[in-house]
C-alpha positions as a Markdown table, in Angstrom:
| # | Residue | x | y | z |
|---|---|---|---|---|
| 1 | Unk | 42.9 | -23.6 | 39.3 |
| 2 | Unk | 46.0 | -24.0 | 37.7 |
| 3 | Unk | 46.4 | -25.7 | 34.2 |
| 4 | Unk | 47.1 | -28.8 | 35.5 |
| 5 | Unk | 44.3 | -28.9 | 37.7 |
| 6 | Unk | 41.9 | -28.0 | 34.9 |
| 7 | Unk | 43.4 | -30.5 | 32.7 |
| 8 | Unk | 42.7 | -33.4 | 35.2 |
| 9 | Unk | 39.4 | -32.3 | 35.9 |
| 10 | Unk | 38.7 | -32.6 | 32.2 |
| 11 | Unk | 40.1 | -35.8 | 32.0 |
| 12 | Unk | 38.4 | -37.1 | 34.8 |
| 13 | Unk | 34.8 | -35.8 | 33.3 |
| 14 | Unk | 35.0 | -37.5 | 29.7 |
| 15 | Unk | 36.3 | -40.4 | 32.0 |
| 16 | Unk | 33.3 | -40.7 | 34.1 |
| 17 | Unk | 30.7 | -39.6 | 31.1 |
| 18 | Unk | 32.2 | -42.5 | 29.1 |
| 19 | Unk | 31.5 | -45.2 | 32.3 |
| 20 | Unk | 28.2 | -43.6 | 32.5 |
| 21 | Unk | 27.6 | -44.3 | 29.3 |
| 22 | Unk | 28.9 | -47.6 | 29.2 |
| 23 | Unk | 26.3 | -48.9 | 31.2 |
| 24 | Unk | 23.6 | -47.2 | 29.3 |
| 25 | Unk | 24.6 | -49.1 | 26.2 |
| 26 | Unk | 23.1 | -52.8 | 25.6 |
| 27 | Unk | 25.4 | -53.9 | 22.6 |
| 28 | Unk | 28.3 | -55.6 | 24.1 |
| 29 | Unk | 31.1 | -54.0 | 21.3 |
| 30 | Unk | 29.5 | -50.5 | 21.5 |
| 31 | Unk | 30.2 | -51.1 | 25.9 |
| 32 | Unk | 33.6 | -52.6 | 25.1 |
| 33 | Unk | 34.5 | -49.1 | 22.8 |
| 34 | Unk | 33.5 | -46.6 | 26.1 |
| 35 | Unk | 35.4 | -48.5 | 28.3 |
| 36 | Unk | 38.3 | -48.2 | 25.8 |
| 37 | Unk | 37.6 | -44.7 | 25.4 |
| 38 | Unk | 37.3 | -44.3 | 29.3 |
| 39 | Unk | 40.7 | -45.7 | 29.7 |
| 40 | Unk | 42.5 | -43.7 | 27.4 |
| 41 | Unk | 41.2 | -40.4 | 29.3 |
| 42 | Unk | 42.3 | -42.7 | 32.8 |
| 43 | Unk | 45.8 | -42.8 | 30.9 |
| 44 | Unk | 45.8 | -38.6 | 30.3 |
| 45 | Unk | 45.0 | -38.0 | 34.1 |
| 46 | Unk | 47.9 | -39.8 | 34.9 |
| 47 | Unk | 49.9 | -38.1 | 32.3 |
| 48 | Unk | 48.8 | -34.3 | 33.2 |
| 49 | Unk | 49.4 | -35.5 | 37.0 |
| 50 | Unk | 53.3 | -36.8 | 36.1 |
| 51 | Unk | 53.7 | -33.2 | 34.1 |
| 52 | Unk | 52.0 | -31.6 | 37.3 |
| 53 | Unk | 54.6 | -33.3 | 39.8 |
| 54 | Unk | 57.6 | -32.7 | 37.2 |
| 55 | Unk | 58.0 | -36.3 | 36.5 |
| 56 | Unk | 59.7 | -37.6 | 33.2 |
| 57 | Unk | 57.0 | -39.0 | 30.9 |
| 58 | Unk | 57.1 | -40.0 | 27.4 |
| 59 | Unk | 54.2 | -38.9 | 25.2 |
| 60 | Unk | 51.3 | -41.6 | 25.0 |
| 61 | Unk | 51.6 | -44.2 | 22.1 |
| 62 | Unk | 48.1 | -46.5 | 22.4 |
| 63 | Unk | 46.6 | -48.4 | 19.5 |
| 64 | Unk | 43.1 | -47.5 | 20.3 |
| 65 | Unk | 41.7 | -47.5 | 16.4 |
| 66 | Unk | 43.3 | -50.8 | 15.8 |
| 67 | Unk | 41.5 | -52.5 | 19.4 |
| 68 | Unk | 38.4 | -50.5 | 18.1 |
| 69 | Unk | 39.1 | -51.6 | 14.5 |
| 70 | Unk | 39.1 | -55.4 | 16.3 |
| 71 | Unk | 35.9 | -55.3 | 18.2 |
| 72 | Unk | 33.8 | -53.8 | 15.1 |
| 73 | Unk | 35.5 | -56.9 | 13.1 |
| 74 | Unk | 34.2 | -58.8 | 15.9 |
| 75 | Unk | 30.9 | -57.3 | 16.2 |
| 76 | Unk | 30.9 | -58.0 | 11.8 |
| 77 | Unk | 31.9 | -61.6 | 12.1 |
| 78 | Unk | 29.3 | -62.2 | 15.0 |
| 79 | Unk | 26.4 | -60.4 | 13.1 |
| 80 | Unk | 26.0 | -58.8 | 16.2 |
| 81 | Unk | 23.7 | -55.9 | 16.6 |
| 82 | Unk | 21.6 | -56.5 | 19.3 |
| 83 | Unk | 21.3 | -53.4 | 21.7 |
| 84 | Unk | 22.3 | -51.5 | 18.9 |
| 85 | Unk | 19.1 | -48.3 | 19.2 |
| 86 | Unk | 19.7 | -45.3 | 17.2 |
| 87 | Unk | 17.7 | -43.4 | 20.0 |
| 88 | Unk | 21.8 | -43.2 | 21.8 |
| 89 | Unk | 23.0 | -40.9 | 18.8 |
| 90 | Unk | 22.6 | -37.9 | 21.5 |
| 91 | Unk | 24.6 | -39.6 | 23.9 |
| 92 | Unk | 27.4 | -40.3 | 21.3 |
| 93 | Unk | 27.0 | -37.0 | 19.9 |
| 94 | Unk | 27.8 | -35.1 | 23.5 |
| 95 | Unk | 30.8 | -37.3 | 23.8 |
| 96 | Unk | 32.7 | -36.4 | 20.7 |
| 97 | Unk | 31.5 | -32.3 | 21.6 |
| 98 | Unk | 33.6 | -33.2 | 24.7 |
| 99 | Unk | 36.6 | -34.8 | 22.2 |
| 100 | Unk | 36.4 | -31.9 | 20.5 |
| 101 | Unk | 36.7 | -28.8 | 23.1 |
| 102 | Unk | 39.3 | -31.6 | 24.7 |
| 103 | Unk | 41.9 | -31.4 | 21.2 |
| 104 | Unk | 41.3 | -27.5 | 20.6 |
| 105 | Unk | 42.5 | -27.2 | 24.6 |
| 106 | Unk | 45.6 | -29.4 | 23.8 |
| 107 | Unk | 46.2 | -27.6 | 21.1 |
| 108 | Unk | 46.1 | -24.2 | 22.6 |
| 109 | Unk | 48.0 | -25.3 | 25.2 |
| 110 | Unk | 50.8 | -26.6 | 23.3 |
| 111 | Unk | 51.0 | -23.2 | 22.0 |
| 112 | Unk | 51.2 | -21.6 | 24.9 |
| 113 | Unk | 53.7 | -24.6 | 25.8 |
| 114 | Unk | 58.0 | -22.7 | 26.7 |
| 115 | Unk | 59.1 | -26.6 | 27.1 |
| 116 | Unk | 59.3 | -28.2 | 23.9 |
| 117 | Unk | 58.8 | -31.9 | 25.6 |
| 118 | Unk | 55.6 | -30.7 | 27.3 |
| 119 | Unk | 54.4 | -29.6 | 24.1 |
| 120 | Unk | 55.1 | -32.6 | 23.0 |
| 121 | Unk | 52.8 | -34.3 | 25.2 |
| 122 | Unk | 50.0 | -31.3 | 24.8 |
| 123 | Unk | 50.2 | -32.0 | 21.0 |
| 124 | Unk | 50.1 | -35.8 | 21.4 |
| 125 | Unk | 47.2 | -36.0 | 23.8 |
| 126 | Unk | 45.4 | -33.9 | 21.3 |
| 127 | Unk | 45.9 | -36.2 | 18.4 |
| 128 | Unk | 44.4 | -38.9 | 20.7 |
| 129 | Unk | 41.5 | -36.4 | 20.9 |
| 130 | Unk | 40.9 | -36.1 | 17.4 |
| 131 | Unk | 41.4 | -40.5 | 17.1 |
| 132 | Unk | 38.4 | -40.5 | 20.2 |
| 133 | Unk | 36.7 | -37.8 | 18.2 |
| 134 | Unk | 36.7 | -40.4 | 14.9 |
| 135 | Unk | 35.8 | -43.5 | 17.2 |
| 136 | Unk | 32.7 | -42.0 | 18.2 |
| 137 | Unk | 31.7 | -40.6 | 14.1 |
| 138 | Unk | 32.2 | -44.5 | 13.7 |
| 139 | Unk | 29.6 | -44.9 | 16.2 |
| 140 | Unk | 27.2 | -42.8 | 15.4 |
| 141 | Unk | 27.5 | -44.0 | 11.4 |
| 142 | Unk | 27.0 | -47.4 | 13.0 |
| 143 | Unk | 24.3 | -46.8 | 15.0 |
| 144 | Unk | 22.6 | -45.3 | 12.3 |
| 145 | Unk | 22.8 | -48.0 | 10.1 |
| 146 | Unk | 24.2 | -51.3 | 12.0 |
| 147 | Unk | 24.3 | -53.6 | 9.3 |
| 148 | Unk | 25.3 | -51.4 | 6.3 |
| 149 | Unk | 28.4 | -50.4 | 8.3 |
| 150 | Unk | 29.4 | -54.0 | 9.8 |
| 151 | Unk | 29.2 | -55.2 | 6.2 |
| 152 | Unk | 31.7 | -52.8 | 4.7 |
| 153 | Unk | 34.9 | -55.0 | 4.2 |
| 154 | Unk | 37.3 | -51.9 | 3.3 |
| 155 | Unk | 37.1 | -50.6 | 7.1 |
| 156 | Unk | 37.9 | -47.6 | 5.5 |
| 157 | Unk | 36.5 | -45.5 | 8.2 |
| 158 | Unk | 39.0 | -46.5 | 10.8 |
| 159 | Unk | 42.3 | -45.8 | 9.6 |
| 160 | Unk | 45.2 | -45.2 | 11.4 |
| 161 | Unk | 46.1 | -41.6 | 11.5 |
């Protein structure tokens, strides 16, 4: 399996173990942030499978911690955190292992990259990995303690990278 192949593979995984997820989770913002997440690893198929085929591709630019940022001001302003069960940490807690093997594999990659535009990309899909890896520390703060975390107004735990 080339690369490529392994890549898109990878990205397909997190993709499906984010839907799974998503309908595993009661809470309507926590459903909202897999599907994001799912999404963003739909977009980095489609990237790895441009670079596959040789097409021109810019690197990915998606505001994922500001529409994540939106939904937990959402979630603060409708006091909501029902379906919320701490019970999920696990689940949350596989997901960001799988961020994290994800950016070190960019990374390497990028390293290993001769182009300098396909680094480019290697290196930008893993800084999206490390902004998924954060979403999901967010998570699991929040789902540890739901209203301590909505009620913080600094948001200081999702800033922009």
């Amino acid at each position: 399996m080339d690369i490529y192949e392994f890549a898109m593979q990878m990205e397909k995984d997190g993709e499906k173990y984010y839907r799974d997820s998503a309908q595993k989770v009661n809470n309507t913002g926590l459903k909202n942030i897999l599907c994001i997440l799912a999404d963003a690893e739909a977009k980095h198929y489609d990237i790895l499978q441009k670079m596959k085929q040789n097409e021109t591709i810019h690197p990915p630019d998606t505001q994922i911690l500001s529409n994540v940022k939106n939904i937990f001001i959402q979630m603060n302003e409708n006091k909501d955190t029902f379906g919320v069960n701490i019970s999920q940490i696990d689940l949350y807690k596989k997901a960001q292992d799988i961020e994290k093997k994800s950016k070190e594999f960019y990374l390497e990659k990028a390293e290993d990259a001769k182009d300098p535009s396909q680094r480019e990309i290697f290196l930008k899909i893993a800084e999206e990995e490390k902004k998924h890896y954060s979403i999901l520390e967010n998570i699991i703060n929040f789902v540890s303690r739901p209203l301590n975390w909505l009620e913080n107004a600094e948001w200081y735990h999702l800033e922009e990278y």
